[in-house]
KOLSE-701381 format. One record per atom (N, C-alpha, C): z, y, x negated; residue in three letters. Coordinates in nm, 3 decimals, decimal comma. Each point is the difference from the previous one (the first is absolute). Layout:
! KOLSE-701381
+---------+---------+---------+------+
:      up :   north :    east : type :
+---------+---------+---------+------+
:       Z :       Y :       X :  ALA :
...
+---------+---------+---------+------+
***
This chain:
! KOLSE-701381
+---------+---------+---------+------+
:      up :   north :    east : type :
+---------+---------+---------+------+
:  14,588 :   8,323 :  -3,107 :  UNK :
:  -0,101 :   0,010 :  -0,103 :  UNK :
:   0,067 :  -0,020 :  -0,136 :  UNK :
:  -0,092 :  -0,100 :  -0,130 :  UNK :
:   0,083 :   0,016 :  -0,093 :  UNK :
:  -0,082 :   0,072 :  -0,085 :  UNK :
:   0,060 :   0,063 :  -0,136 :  UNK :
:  -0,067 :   0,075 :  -0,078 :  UNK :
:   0,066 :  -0,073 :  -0,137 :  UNK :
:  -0,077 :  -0,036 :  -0,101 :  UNK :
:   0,069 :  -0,041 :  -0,117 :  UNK :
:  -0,028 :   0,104 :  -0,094 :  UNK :
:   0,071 :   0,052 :  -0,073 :  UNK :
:  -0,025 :   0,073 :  -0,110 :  UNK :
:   0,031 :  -0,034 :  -0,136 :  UNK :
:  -0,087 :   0,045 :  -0,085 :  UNK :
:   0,073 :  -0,036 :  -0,167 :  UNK :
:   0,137 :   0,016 :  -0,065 :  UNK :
:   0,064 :  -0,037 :  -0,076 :  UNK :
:   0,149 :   0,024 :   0,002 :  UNK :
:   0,001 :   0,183 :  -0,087 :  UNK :
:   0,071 :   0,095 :   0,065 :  UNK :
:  -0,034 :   0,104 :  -0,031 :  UNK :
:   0,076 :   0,061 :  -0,164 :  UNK :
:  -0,094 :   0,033 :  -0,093 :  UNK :
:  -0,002 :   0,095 :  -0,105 :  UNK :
:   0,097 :   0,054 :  -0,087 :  UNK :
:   0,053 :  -0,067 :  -0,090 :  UNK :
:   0,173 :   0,050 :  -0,031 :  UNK :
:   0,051 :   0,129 :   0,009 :  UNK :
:  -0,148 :   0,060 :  -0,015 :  UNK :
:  -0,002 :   0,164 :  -0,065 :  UNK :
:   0,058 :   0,075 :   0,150 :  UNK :
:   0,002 :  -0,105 :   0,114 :  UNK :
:   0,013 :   0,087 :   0,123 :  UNK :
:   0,134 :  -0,018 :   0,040 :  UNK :
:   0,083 :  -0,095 :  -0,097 :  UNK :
:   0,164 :  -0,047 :   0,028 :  UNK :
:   0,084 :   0,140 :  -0,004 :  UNK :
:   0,058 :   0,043 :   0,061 :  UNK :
:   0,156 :   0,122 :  -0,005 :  UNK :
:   0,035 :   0,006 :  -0,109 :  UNK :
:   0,037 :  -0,134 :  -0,082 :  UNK :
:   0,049 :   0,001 :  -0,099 :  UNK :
:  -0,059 :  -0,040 :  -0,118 :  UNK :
:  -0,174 :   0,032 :  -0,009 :  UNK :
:  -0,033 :   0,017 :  -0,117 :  UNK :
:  -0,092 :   0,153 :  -0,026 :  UNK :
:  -0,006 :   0,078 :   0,104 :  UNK :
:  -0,092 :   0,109 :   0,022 :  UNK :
:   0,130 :   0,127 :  -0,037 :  UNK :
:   0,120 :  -0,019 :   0,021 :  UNK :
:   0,065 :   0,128 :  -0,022 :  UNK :
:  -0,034 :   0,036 :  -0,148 :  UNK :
:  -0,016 :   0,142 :   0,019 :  UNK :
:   0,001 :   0,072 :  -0,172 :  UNK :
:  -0,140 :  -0,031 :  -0,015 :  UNK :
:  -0,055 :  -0,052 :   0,024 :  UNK :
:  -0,170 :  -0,016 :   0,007 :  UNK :
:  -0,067 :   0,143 :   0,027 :  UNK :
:  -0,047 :   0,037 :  -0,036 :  UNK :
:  -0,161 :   0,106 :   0,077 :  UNK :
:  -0,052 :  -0,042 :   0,162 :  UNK :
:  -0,014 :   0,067 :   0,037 :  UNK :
:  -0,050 :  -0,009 :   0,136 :  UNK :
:  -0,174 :  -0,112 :   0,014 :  UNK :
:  -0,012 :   0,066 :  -0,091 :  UNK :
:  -0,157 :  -0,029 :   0,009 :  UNK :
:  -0,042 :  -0,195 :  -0,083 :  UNK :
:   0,115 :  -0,039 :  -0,074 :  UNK :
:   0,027 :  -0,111 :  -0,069 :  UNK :
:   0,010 :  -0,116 :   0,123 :  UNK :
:   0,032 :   0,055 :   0,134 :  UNK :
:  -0,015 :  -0,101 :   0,129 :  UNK :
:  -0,071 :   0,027 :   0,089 :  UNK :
:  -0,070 :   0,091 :   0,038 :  UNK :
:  -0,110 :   0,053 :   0,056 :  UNK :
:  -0,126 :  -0,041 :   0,066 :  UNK :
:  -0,021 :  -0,016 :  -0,130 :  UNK :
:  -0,144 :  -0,111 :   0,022 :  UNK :
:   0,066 :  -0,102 :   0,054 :  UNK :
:   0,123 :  -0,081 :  -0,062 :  UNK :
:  -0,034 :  -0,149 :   0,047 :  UNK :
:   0,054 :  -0,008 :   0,197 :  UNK :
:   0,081 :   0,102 :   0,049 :  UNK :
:   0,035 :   0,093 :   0,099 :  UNK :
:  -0,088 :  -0,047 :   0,116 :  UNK :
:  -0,147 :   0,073 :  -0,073 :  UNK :
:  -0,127 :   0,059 :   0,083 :  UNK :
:  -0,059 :  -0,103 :  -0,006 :  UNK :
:  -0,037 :  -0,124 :  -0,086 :  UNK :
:  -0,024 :  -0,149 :  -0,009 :  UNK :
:   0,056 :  -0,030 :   0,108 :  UNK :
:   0,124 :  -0,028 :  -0,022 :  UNK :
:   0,072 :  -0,081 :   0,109 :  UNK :
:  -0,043 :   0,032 :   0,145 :  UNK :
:   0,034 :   0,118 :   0,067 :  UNK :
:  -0,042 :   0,073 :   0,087 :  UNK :
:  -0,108 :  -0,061 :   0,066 :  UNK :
:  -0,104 :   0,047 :  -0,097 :  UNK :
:  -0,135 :  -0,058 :   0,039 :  UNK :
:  -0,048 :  -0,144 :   0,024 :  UNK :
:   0,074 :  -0,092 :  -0,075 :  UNK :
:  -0,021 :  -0,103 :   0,032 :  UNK :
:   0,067 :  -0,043 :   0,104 :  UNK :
:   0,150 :  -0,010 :   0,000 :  UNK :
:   0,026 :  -0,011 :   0,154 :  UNK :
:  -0,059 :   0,017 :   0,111 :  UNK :
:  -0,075 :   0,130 :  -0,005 :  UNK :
:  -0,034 :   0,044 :   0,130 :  UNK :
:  -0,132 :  -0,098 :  -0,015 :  UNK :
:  -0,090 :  -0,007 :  -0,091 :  UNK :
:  -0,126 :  -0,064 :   0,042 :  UNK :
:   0,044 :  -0,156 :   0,011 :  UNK :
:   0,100 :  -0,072 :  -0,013 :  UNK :
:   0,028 :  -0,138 :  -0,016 :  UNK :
:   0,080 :   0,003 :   0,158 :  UNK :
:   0,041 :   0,113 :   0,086 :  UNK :
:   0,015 :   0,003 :   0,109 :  UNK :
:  -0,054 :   0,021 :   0,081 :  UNK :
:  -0,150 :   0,072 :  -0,081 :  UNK :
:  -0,100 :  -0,015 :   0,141 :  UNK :
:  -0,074 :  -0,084 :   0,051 :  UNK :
:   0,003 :  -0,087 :  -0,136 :  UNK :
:  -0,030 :  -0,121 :  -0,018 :  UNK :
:  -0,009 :  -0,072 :   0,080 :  UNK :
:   0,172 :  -0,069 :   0,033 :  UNK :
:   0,091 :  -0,058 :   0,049 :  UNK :
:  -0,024 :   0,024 :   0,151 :  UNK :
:   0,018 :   0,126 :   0,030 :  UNK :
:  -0,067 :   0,065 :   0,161 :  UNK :
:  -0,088 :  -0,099 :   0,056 :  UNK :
:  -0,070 :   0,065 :  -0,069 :  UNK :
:  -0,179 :  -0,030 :   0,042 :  UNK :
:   0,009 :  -0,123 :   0,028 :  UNK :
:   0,050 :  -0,138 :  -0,111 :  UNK :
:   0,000 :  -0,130 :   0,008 :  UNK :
:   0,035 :  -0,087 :   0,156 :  UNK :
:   0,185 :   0,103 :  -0,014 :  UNK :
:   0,053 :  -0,087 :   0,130 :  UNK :
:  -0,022 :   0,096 :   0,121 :  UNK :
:  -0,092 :   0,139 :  -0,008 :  UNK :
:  -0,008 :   0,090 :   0,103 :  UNK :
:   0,138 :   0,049 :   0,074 :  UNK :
:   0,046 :   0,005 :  -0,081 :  UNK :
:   0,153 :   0,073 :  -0,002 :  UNK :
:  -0,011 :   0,149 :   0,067 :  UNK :
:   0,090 :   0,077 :   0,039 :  UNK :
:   0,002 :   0,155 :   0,088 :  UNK :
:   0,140 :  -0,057 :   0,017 :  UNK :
:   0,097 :   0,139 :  -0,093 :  UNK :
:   0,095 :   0,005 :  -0,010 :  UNK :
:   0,067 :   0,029 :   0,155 :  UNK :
:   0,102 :  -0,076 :   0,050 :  UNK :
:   0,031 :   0,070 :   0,125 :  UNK :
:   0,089 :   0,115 :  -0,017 :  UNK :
:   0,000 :   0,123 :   0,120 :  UNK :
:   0,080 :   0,064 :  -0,010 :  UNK :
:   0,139 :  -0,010 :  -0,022 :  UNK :
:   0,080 :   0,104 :  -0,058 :  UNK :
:   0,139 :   0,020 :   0,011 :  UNK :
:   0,021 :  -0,088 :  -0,219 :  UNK :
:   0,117 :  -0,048 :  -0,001 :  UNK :
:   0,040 :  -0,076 :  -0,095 :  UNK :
:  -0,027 :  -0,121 :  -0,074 :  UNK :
:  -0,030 :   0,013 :  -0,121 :  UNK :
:  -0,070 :  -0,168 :  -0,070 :  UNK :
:   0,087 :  -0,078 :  -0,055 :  UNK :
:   0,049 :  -0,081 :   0,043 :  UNK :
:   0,035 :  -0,089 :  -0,071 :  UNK :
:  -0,071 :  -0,043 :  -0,114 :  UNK :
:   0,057 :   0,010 :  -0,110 :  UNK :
:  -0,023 :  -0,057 :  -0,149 :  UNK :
:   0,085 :  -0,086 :  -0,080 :  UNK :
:  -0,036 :  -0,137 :  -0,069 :  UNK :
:   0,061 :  -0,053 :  -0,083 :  UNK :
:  -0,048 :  -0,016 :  -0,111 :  UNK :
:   0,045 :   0,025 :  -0,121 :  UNK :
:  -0,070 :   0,031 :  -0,134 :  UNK :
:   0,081 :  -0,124 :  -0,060 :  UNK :
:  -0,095 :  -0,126 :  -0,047 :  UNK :
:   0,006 :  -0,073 :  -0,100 :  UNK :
:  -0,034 :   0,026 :  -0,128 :  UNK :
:   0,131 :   0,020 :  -0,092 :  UNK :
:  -0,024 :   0,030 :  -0,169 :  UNK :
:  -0,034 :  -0,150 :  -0,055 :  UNK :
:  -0,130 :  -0,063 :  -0,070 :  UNK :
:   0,019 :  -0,138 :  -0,070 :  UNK :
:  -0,052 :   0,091 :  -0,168 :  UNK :
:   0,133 :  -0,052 :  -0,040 :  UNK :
:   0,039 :   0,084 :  -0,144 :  UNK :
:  -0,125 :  -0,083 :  -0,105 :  UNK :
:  -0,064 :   0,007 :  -0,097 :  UNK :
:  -0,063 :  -0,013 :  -0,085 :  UNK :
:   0,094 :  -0,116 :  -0,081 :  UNK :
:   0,112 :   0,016 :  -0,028 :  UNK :
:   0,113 :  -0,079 :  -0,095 :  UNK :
:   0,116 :   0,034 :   0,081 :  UNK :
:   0,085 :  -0,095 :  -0,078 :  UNK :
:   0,130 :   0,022 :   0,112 :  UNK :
:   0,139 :   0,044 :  -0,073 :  UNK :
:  -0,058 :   0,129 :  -0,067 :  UNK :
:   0,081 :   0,144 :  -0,036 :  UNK :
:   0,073 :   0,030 :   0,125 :  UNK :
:   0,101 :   0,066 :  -0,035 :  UNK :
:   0,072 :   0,028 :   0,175 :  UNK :
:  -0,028 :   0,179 :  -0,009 :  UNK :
:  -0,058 :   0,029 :   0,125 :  UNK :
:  -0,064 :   0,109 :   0,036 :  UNK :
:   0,103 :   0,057 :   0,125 :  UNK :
:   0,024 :   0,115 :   0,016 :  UNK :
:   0,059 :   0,054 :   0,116 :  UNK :
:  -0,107 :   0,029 :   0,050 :  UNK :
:   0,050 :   0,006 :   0,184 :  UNK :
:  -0,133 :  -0,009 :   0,082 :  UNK :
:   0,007 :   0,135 :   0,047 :  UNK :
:   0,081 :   0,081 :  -0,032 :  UNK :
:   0,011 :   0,166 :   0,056 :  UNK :
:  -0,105 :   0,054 :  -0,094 :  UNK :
:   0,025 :  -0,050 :  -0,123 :  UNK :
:  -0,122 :   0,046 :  -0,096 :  UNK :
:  -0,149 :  -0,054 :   0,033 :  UNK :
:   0,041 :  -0,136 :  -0,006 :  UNK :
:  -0,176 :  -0,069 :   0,039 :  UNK :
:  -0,048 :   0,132 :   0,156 :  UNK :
:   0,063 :  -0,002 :   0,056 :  UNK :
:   0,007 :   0,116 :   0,115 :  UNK :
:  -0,068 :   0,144 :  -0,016 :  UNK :
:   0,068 :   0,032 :  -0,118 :  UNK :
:  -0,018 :   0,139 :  -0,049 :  UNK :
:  -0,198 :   0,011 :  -0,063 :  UNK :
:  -0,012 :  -0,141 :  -0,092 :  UNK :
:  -0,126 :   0,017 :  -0,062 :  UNK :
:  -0,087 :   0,010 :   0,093 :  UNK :
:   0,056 :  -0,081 :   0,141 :  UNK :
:  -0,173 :  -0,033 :   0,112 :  UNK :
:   0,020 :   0,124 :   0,067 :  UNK :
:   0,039 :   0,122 :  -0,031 :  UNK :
:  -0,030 :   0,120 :   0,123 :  UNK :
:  -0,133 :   0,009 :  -0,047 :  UNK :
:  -0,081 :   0,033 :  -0,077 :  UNK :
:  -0,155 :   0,042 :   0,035 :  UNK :
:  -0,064 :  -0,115 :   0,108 :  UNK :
:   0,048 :  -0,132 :  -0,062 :  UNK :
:  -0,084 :  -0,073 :   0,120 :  UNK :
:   0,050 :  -0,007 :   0,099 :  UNK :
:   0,160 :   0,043 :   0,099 :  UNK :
:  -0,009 :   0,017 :   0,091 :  UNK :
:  -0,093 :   0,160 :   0,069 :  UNK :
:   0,006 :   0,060 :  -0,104 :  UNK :
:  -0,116 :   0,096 :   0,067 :  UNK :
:  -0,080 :  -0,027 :   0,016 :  UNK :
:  -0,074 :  -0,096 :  -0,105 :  UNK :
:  -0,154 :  -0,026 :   0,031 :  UNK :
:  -0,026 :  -0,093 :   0,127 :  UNK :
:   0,102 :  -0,086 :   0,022 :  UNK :
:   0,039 :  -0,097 :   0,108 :  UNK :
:  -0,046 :   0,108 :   0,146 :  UNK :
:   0,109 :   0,097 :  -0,010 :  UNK :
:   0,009 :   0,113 :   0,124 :  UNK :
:  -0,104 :   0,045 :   0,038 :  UNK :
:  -0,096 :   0,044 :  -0,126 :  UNK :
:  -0,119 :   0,112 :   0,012 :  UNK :
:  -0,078 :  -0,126 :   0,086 :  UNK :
:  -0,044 :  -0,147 :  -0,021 :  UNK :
:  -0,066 :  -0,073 :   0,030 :  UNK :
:   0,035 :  -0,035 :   0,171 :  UNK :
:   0,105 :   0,022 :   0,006 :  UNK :
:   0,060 :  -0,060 :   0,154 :  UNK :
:  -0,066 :   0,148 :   0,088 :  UNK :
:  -0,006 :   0,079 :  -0,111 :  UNK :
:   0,074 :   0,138 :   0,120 :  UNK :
:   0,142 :   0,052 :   0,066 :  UNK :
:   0,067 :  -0,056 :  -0,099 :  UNK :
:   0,135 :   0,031 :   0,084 :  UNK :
:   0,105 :   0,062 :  -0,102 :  UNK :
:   0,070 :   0,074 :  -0,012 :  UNK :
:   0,098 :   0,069 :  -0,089 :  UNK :
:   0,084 :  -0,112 :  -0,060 :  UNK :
:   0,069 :  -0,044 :  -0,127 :  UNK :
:   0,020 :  -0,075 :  -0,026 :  UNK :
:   0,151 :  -0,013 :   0,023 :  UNK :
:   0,069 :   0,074 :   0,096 :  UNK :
:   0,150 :   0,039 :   0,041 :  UNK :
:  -0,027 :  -0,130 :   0,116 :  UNK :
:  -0,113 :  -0,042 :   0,065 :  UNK :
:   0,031 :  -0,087 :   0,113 :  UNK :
:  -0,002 :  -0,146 :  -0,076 :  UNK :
:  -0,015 :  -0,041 :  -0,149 :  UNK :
:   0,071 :  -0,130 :  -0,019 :  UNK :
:   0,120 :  -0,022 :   0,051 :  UNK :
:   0,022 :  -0,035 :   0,096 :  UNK :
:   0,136 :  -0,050 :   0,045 :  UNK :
:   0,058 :  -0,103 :   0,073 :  UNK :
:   0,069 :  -0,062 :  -0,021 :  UNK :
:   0,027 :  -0,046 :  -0,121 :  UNK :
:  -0,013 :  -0,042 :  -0,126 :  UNK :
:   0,067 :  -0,011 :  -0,083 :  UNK :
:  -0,080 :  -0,029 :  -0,131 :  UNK :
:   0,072 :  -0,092 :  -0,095 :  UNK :
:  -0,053 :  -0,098 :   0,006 :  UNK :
:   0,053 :  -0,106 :  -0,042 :  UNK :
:  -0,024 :  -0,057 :  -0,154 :  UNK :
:   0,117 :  -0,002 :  -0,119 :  UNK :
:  -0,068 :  -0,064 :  -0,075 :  UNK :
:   0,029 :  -0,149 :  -0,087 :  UNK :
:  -0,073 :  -0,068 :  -0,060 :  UNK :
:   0,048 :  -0,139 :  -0,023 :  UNK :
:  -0,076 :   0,022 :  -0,129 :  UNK :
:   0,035 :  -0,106 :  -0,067 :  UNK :
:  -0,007 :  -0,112 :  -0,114 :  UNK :
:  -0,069 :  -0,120 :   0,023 :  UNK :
:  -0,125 :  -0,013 :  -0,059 :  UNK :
:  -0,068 :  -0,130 :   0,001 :  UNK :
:  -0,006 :  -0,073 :  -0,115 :  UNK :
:  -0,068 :  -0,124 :   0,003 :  UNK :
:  -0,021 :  -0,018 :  -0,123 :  UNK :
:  -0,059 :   0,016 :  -0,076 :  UNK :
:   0,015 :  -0,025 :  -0,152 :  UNK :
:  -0,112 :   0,073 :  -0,108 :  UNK :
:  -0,069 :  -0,065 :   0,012 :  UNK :
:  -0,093 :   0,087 :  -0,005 :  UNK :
:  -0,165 :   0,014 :  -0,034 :  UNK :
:  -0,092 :   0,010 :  -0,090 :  UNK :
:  -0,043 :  -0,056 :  -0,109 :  UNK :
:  -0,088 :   0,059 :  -0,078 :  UNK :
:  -0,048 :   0,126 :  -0,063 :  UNK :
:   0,015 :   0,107 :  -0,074 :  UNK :
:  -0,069 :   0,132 :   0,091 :  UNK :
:   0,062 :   0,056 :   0,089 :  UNK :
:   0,121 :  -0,030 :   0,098 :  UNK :
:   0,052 :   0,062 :   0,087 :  UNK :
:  -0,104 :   0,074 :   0,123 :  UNK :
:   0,080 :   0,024 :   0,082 :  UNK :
:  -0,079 :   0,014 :   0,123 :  UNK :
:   0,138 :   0,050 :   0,109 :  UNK :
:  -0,077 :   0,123 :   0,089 :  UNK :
:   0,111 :   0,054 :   0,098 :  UNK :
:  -0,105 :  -0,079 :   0,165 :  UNK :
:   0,092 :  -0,024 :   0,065 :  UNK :
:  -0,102 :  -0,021 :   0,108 :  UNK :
:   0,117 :   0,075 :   0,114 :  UNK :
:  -0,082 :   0,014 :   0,077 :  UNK :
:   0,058 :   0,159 :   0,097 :  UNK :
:  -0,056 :  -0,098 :   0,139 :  UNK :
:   0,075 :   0,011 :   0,083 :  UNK :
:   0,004 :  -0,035 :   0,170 :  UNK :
:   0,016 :   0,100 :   0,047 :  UNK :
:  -0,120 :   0,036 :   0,058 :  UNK :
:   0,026 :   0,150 :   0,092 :  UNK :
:  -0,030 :  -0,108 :   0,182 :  UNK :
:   0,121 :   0,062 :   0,062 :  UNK :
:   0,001 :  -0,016 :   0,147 :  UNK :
:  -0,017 :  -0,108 :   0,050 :  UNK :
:   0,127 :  -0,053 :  -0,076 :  UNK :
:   0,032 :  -0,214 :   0,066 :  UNK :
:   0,101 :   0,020 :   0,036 :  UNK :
+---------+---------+---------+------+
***
């Protein structure tokens, strides 16, 4: 199944939220979250997807907006709400992405993450 997502939120980078307020990333957090999960139920429904048991294979394509050089531990760090929202949508704890693969595509416009769950 693929899932594309928007390129995610600076405010949600490691290294622009420290020393911040809690509540200054929050919202955009609970955004994210939420959209993931409804842009994965989406996705479900479309290709009638049912996660199989046990472990998911995942590969997360970053296509950067501009071609700034970004670490991908960080690009990593910003998408945890949408791998929750991803999880909540599957039903499955989000510890069974596994493997987890990530790459570099090309830029995009706008940027864009696109996520391969279970290829």
């Amino acid at each position: 199944m693929r899932i594309e997502l928007p390129w995610p939120d600076a405010c949600l980078s490691p290294n622009r939220k420290n020393g911040r307020h809690w509540g200054a990333v929050h919202s955009a957090k609970g955004k994210r979250l939420a959209d993931a999960r409804l842009l994965t139920l989406s996705e479900m429904r479309k290709a009638g997807y049912t996660p199989p048991p046990g472990t998911l294979q995942m590969v997360v394509t970053f296509h950067a907006p501009d071609k700034r050089r970004r670490d991908l531990d960080n690009l990593l760090a910003a998408m945890k709400a949408d791998f929750d929202g991803i999880s909540q949508a599957l039903g499955v704890d989000d510890q069974l992405f596994e493997p987890l693969t990530l790459k570099r595509g090309p830029v995009i416009k706008g940027g864009a993450v696109v996520l391969e769950v279970g290829c």
